[in-house]
Structure formats: C-alpha cells, structure tokens
KERO-264240 format. One line per field, with one value per residue: chain; x, y, z of N, C-alpha, C in turn. Coordinates in steps of 0.2 Angstrom, whole numbers. Layout:
BEGIN
ch c(A, ...)
n_c1 c(X, ...)
n_c2 c(Y, ...)
n_c3 c(Z, ...)
ca_c1 c(X, ...)
ca_c2 c(Y, ...)
ca_c3 c(Z, ...)
c_c1 c(X, ...)
c_c2 c(Y, ...)
c_c3 c(Z, ...)
***
This chain:
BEGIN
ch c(A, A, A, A, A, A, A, A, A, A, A, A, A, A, A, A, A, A, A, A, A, A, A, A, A, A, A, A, A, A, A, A, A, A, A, A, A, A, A, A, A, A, A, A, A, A, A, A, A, A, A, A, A, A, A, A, A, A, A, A, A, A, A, A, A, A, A, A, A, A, A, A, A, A, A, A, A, A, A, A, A, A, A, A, A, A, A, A, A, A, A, A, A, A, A, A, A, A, A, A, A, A, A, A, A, A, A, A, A, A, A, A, A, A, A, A, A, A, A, A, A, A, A, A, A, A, A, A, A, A, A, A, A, A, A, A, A, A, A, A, A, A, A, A, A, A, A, A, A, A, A, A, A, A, A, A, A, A, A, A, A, A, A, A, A, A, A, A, A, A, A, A, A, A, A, A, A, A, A, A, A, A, A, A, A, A, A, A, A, A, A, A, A, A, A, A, A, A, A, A, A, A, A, A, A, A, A, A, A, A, A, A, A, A, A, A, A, A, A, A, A, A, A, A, A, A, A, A, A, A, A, A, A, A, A, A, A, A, A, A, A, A, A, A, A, A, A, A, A, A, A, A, A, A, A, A, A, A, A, A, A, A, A, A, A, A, A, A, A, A, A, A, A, A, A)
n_c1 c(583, 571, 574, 561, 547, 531, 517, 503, 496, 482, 472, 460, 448, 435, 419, 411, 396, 382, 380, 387, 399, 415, 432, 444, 458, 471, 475, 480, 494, 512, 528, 546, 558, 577, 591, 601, 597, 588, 571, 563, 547, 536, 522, 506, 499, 484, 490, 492, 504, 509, 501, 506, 519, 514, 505, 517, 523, 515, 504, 494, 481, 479, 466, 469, 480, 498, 510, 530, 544, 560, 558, 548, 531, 521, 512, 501, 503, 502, 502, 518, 524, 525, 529, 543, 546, 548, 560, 569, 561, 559, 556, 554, 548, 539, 539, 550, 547, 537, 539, 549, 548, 543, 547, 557, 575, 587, 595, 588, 577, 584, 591, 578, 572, 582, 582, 570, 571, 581, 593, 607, 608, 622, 626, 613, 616, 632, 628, 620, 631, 639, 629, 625, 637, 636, 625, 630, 631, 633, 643, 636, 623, 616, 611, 603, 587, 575, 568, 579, 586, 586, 578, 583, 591, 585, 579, 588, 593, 580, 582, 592, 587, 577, 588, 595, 591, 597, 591, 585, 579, 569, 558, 555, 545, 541, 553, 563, 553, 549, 558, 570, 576, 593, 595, 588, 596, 607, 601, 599, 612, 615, 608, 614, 625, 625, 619, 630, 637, 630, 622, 609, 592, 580, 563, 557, 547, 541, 534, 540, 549, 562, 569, 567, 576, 586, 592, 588, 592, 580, 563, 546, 532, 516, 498, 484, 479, 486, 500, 510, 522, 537, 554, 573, 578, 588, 580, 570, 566, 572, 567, 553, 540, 527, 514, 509, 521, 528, 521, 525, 539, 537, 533, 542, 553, 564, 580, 582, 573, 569, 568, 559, 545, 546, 542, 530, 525, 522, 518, 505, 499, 499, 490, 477, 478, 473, 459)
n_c2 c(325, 311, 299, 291, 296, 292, 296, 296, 288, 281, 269, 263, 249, 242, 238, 221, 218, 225, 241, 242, 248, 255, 247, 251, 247, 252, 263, 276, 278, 280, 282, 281, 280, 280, 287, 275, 265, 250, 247, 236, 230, 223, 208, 198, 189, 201, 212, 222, 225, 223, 232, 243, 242, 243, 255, 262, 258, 262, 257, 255, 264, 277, 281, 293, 304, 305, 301, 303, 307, 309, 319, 325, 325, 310, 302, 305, 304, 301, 292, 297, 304, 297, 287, 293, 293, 280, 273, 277, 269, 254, 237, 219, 205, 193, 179, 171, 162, 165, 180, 180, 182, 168, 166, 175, 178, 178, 189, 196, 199, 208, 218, 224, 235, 247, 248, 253, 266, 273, 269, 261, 249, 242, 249, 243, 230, 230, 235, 223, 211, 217, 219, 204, 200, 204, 200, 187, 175, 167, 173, 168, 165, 174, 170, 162, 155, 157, 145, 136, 140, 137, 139, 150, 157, 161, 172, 179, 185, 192, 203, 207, 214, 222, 231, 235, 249, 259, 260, 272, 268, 251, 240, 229, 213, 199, 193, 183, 170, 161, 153, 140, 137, 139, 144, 157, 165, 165, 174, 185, 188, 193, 205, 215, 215, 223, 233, 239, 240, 251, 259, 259, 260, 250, 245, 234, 221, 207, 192, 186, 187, 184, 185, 198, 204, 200, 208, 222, 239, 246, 243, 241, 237, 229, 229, 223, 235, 243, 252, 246, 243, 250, 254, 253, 238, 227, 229, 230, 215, 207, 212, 214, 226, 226, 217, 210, 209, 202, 191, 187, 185, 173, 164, 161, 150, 140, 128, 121, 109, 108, 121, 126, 121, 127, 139, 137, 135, 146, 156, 151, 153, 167, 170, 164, 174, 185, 182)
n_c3 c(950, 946, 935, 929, 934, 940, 946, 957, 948, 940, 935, 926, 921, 910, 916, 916, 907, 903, 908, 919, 928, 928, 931, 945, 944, 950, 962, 963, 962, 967, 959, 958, 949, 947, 938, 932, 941, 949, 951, 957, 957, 964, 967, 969, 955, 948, 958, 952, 946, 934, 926, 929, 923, 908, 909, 908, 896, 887, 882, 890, 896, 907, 919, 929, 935, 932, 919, 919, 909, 910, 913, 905, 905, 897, 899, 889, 878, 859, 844, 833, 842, 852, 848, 847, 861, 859, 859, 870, 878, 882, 882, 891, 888, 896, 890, 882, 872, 864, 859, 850, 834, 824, 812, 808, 808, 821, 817, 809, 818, 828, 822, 817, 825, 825, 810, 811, 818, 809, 806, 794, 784, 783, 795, 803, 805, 810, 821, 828, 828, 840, 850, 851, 855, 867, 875, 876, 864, 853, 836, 824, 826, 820, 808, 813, 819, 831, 834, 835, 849, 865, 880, 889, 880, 870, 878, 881, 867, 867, 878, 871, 859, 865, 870, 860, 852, 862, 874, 889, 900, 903, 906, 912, 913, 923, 918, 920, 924, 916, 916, 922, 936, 936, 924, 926, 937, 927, 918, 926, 932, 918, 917, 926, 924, 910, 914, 923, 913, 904, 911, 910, 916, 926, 926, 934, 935, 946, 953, 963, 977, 980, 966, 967, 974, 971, 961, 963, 966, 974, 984, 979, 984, 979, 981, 978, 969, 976, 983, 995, 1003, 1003, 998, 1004, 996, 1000, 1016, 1014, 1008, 1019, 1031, 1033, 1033, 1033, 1033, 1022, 1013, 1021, 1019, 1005, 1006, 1014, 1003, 996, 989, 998, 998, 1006, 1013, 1029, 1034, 1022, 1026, 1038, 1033, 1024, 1036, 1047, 1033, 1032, 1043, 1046, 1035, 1042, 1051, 1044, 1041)
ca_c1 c(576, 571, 572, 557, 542, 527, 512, 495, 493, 475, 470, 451, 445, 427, 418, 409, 388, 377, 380, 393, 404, 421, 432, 449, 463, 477, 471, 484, 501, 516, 534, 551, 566, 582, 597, 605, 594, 582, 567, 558, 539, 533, 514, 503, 495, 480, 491, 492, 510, 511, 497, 508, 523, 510, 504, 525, 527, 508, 500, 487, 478, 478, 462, 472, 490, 504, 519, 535, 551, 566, 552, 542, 525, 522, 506, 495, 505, 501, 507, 524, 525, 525, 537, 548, 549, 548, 568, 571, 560, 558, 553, 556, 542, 539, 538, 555, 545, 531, 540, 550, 545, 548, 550, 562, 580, 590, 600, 582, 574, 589, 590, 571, 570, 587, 579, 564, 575, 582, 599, 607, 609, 627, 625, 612, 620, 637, 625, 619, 635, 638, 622, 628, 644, 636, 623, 635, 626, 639, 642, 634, 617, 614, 608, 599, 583, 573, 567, 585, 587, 586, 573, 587, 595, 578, 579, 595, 587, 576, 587, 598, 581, 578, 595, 596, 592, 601, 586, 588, 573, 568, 551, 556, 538, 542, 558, 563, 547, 547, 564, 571, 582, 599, 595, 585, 602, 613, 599, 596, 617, 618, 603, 616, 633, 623, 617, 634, 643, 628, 620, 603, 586, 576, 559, 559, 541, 540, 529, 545, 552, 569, 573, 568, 579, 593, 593, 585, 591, 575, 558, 539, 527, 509, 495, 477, 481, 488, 507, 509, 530, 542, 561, 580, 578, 590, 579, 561, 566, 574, 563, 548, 535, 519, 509, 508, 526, 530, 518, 529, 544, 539, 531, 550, 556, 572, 581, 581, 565, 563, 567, 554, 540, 545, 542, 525, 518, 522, 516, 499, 497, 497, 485, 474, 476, 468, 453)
ca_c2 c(323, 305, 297, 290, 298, 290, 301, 297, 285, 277, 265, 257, 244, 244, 232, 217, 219, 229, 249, 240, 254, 253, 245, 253, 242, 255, 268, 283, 274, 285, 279, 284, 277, 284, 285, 268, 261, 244, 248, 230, 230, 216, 207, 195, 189, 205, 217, 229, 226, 223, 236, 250, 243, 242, 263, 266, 259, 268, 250, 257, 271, 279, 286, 300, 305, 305, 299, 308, 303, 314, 327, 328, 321, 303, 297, 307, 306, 296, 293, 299, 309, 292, 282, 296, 292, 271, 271, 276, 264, 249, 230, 212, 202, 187, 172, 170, 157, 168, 186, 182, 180, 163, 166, 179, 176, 181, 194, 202, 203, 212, 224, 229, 243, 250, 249, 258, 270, 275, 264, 259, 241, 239, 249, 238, 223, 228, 234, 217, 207, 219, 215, 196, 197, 209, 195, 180, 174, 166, 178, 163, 165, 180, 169, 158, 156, 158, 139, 134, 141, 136, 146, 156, 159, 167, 176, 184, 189, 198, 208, 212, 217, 230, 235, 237, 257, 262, 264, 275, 261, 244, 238, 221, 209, 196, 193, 178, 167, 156, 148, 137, 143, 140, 148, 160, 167, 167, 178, 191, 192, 198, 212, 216, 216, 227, 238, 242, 243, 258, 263, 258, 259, 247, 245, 226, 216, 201, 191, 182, 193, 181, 186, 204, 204, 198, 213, 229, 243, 248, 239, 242, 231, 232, 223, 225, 240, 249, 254, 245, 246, 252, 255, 249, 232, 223, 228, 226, 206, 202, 213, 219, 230, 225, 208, 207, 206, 195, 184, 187, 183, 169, 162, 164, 144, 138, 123, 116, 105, 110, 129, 127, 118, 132, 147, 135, 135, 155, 157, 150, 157, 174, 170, 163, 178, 190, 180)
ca_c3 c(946, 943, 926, 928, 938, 941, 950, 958, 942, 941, 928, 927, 914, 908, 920, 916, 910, 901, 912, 925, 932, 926, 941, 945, 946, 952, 964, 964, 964, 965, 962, 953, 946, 946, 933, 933, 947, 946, 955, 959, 956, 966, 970, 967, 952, 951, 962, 945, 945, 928, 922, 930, 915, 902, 909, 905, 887, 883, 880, 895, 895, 913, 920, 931, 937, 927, 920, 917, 907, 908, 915, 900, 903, 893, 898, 883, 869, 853, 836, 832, 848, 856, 843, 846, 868, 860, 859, 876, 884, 879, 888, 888, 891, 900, 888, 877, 867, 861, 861, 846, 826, 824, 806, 807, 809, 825, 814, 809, 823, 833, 817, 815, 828, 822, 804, 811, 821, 806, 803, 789, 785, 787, 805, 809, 806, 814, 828, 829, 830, 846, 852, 853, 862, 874, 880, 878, 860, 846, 831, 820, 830, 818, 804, 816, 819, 837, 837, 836, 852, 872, 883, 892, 873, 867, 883, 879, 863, 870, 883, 865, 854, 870, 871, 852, 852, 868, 878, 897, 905, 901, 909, 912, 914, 923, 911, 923, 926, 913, 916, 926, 941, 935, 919, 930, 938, 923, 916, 929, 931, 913, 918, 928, 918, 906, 919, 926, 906, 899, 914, 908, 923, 925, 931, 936, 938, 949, 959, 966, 982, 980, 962, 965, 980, 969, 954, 963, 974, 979, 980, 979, 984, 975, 983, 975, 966, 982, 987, 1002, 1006, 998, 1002, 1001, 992, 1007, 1021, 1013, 1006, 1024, 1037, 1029, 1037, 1032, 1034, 1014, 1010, 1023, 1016, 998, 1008, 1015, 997, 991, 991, 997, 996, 1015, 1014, 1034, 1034, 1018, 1029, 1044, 1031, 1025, 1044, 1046, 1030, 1034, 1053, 1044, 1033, 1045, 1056, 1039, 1037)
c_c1 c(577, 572, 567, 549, 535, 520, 505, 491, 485, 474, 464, 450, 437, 423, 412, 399, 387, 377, 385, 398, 411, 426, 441, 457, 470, 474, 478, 490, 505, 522, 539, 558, 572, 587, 601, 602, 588, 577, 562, 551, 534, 527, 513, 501, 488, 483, 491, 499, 513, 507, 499, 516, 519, 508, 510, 526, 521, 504, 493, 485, 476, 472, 462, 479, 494, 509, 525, 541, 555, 564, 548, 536, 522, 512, 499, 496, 506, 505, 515, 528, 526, 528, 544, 550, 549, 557, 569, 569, 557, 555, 555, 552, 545, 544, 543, 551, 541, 532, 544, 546, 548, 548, 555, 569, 583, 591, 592, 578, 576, 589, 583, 571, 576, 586, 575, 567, 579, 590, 600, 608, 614, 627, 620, 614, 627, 634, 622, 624, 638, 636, 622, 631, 639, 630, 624, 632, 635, 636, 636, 624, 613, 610, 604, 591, 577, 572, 575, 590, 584, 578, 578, 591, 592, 579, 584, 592, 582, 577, 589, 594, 578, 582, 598, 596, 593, 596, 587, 584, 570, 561, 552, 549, 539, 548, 561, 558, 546, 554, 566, 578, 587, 599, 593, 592, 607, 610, 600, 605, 618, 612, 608, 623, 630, 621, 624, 639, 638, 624, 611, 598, 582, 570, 555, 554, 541, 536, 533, 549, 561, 572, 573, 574, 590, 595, 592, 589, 586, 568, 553, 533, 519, 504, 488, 477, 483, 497, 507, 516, 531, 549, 566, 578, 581, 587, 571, 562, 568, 570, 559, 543, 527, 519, 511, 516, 531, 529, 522, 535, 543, 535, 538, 551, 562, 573, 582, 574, 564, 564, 561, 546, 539, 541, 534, 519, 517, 518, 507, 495, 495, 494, 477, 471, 471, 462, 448)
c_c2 c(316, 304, 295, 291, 294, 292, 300, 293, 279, 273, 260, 255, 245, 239, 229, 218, 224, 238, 249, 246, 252, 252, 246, 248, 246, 261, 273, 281, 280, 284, 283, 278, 281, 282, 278, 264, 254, 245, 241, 232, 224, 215, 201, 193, 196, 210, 224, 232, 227, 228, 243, 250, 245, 251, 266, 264, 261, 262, 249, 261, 274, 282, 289, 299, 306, 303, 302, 306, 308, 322, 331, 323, 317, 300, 299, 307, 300, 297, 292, 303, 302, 287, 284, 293, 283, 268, 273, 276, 259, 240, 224, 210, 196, 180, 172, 167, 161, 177, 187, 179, 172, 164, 170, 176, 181, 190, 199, 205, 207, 219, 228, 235, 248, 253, 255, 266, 275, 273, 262, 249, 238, 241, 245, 232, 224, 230, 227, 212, 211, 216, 207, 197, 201, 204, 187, 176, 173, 170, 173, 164, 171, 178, 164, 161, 154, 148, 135, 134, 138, 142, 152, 160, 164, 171, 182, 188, 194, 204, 210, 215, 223, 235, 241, 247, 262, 265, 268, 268, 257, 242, 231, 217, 204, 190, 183, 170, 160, 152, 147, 138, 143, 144, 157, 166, 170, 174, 185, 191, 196, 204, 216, 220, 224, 232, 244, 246, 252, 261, 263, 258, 254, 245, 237, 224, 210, 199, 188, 187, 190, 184, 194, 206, 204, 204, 221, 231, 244, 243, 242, 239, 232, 226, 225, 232, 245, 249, 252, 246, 247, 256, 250, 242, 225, 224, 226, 218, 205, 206, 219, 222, 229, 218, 207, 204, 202, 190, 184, 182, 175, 161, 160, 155, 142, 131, 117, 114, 109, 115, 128, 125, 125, 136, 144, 136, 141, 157, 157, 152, 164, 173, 168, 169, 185, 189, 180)
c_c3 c(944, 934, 926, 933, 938, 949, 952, 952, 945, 934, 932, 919, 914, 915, 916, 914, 908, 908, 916, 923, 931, 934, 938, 949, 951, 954, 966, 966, 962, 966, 957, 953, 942, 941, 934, 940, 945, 952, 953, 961, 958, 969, 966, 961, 954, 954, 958, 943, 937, 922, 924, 924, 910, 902, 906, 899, 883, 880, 883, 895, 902, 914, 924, 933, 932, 926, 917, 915, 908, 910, 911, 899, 896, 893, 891, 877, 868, 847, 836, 839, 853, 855, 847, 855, 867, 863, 865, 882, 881, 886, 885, 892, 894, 898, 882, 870, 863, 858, 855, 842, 823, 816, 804, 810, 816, 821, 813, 812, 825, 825, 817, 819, 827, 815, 805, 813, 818, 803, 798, 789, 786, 795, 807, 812, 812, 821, 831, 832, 838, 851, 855, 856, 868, 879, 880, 871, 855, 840, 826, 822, 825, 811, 804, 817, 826, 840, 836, 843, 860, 874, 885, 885, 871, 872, 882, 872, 861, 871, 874, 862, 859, 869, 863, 851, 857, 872, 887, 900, 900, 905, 908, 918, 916, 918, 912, 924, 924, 912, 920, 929, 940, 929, 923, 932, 935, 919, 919, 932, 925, 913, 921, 928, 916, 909, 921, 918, 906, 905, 914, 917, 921, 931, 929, 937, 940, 952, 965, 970, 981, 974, 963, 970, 974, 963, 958, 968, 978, 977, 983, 978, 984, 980, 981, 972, 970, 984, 994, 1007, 1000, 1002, 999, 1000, 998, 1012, 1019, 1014, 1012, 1030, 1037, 1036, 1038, 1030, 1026, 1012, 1014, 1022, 1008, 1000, 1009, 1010, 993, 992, 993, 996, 1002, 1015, 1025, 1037, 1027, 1021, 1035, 1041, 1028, 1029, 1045, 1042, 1032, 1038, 1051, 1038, 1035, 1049, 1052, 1039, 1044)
***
C-alpha cells in the first residue's frame, strides 16, 4: 500500500460573473506516493500542479475523488481531525523570504509546531538545535532572526520548520524557484541527505523538468489539469512520450549557448506543429 494515494481527484473554483458555472481546474487525477519515494509533480504555470499540494495539506477543498494517508481517507476532515493528520504532512513553500515571521527569531519559528504538537520547552529547544545541524545551519542561528539570513539559509529554515514534527510527506511547492542555481543544487542535495537519514516522502512541485529530474524517482507530468505521462523519473526527463513534456524538456536550460539555441528551434517547431 502507498503512503500517499491520490484518486479521481477534481477540484472546481467558482467561475467568474454573476451565475457563471464553476470551472474545473483538475479533472480526475489519480496518483501515489510511496514510503520514502519523491514523486515529481511537474507543469506549467495553470497545469493544477500546485492545487493537487494545496487538495493534500486540506488548503483545497476537492469537488470529487479522494485522498488517502496511510489508508485513512484525508480529503473531508476538519478541525482537530485535520490538526491531528497536520504532523505527518507538512510543506515548504516557494518563497523563503515571505514564508517566514520576520519578527520571530529562528529558534521560535522551528519551536512553534513542536509547541503546538504538544512539546515541552526545553524539548523544543533541544529539538531545535538538532534541527540546525541536520540542514547545515550554525547553532548561534537559534537566536537569529530570518532577515539576517541569505535566500538559500531561509530556505534551510524552512526544510527544518517541516521537518520539525517528524512528518511521513512534505508537499514541496516549488521549494527551489526562487533561488539561484548554485544555491539551487546545495538545496535540493540536502532534500535528499534528509530523505536518505528519516526515510521521509515527498511529493515535489515543479515547473522545471531539470530539477525534477535531479530529486525524484518517479515523475508526473500535469498539463491543464489532465495526467498526461507518468513513470520512472530517468526515462520521462531524457525520452518522454508525449508532445507536452518534450516541450518541458526542452524548456529546461543548459549551459552550451548552441545546444541551447538547438533545444530553442525543437522547442519552437513543436509548438508550431500544435497550433
């Protein structure tokens, strides 16, 4: 049995104007994530990559399917019933700069869900100082404060304010996006340290086929709210099957300015041949 199921899920927003028919972003998506596996959630801007995280941490409200933790149906439960499945799923958003409290210190952020979770205050703390070594972070950074730090630092921050209550799955939102490629790398190695230390799953959002490429076993590729491949993570990103995420592929940039202009003209010619 997966650790995280995902069945025939739908999700519609209200639409736009006085009677206007609610318009379905995700039309019957069905996917899973294994025990210690990174399942890549790759598309577009619009492809509804990001509003099939947002159905897993209960931020969306599905209109059919279902979503399964551990085999106990997630998508209806509120409240306390809902707190109780927060600890062992958790997310790290996009944008470092804006995700934490800049008025809170290191040390309290990473404490607060430990607090909430039920922790005393010397465990949260010494959970805390953990917390640090585990995503490269000096002990001193505990009585720091976010704007003291780098993009890639907050980012680390992040990862450990996830990590914090030992969750099975992480919903990682574009976790990478907002930093610059060498920070990029160091980032998406320690997703991957810490993957191999607790065993933790992750279900990875990108619109970038290169980074998905770089963290995931498996990948599955969203294109207008539709399933369009999905498979081993090495054969999608180098010899995909469908028109779409070849056009991903060859969206990915390298650093050969004229292998970059080839995958430019490719790119084009199978955009020219949809329209």
């Amino acid at each position: 049995m997966s650790l995280l199921e995902v069945e025939e899920l739908r999700v519609s927003y209200p639409g736009k104007g006085f009677r206007a028919k609610p318009v379905e972003v995700l039309h019957g998506i069905s996917l899973d994530v294994g025990h210690g596996e990174t399942l890549g959630l790759v598309g577009e801007s619009g492809s509804g990559k990001t509003t099939i995280g947002r159905a897993v941490l209960g931020l969306v409200r599905p209109s059919g399917g279902s979503i399964r933790f551990a085999g106990q149906e997630i998508s209806g439960l509120h409240g306390r019933a809902r707190r109780g499945v927060a600890s062992h799923i958790q997310v790290v958003f996009q944008d470092p700069y804006t995700s934490l409290n800049p008025s809170m210190t290191i040390g309290d952020i990473l404490a607060e869900p430990l607090v909430v979770h039920g922790a005393t205050g010397r465990d949260a703390r010494s959970r805390v100082r953990t917390l640090l070594d585990q995503v490269g972070l000096p002990t001193d950074a505990i009585d720091r404060l976010p704007r003291e730090f780098s993009g890639g630092q907050r980012q680390r921050v992040a990862i450990a304010r996830a990590f914090a209550p030992g969750p099975k799955v992480i919903v990682c939102d574009e976790p990478v996006s907002a930093l610059d490629l060498s920070t990029q790398a160091l980032v998406l190695d320690l997703f991957v340290d810490i993957q191999r230390e607790t065993g933790v799953s992750y279900l990875f959002v990108s619109h970038d086929l290169g980074v998905v490429r770089h963290i995931s076993h498996r990948v599955a590729v969203l294109y207008r709210g539709d399933l369009v491949e999905t498979g081993d993570a090495a054969t999608v990103t180098s010899t995909p099957e469908h028109p779409y995420t070849e056009r991903l592929l060859l969206a990915s940039p390298v650093a050969d300015p004229a292998r970059q202009r080839e995958k430019r003209e490719k790119r084009k010619q199978l955009l020219a041949a949809d329209t």
